[in-house]
C-alpha positions in Angstrom: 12.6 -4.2 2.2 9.3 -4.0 1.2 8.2 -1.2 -1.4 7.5 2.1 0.8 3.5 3.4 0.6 2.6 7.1 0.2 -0.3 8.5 1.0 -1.3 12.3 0.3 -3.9 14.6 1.5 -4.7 17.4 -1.0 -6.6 19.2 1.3 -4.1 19.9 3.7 -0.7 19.4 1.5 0.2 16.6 3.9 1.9 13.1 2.9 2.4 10.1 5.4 5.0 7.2 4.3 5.2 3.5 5.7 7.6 0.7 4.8 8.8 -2.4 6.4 12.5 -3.2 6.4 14.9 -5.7 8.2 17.4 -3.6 10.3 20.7 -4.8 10.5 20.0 -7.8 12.8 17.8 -9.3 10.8 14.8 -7.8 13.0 11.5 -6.7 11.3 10.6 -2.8 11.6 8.1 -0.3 10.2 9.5 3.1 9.4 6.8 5.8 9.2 7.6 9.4 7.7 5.1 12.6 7.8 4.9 15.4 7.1 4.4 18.7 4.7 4.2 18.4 1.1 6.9 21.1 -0.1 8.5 21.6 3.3 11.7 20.0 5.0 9.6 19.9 8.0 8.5 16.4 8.9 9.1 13.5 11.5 9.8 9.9 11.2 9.2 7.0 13.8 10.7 3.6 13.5 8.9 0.5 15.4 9.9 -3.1 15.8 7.3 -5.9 14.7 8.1 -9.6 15.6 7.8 -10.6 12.0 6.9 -10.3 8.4 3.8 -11.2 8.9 2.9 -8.3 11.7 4.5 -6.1 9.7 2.1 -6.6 7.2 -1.0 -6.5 8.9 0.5 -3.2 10.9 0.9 -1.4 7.2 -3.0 -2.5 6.7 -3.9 -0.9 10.0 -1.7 2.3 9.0 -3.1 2.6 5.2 -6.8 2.1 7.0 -6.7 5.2 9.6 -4.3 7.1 6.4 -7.9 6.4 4.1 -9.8 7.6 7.1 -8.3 10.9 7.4 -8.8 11.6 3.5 -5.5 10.3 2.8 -4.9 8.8 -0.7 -2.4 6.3 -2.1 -0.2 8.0 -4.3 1.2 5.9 -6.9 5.0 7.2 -8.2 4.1 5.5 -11.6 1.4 7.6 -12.4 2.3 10.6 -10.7 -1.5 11.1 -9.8 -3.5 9.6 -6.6 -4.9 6.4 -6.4 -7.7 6.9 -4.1 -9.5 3.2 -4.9 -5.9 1.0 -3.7 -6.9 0.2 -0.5 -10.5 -0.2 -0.6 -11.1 -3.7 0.7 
């Protein structure tokens, strides 16, 4: 499993979660959580990728709309946001 990302929107006290995992087969997948920061509410979404590698480059697409809708990378470490990580 690669380490989950977690982006957070201030603004709207939203957070949005991506990691790539091997299910049980040995298949590649992206699991995607959402929701409200605080609440139980949320949804999750799980979709297969043909391999490592397109699971990458499908967690640089996610963290690229994430920054585009004010999102930021929030880093566990620090407890604080990290709104410069993905700035390529």
């Amino acid at each position: 499993m690669i380490s989950p990302i977690r982006w957070e929107n201030p603004a709207t006290a939203r957070y949005y979660e991506a990691l790539l995992q091997q299910n049980l087969f040995g298949d590649w997948e992206v699991l995607r959580l959402w929701g409200g920061i605080g609440s139980r509410q949320g949804g999750h979404q799980c979709d297969p990728v043909p391999d490592l590698v397109c699971g990458m480059q499908a967690l640089d697409i996610l963290a690229k709309h994430r920054m585009q809708r004010g999102y930021w990378v929030y880093s566990a470490d620090s407890g604080r946001d990290c709104p410069a990580a993905f700035n390529d």
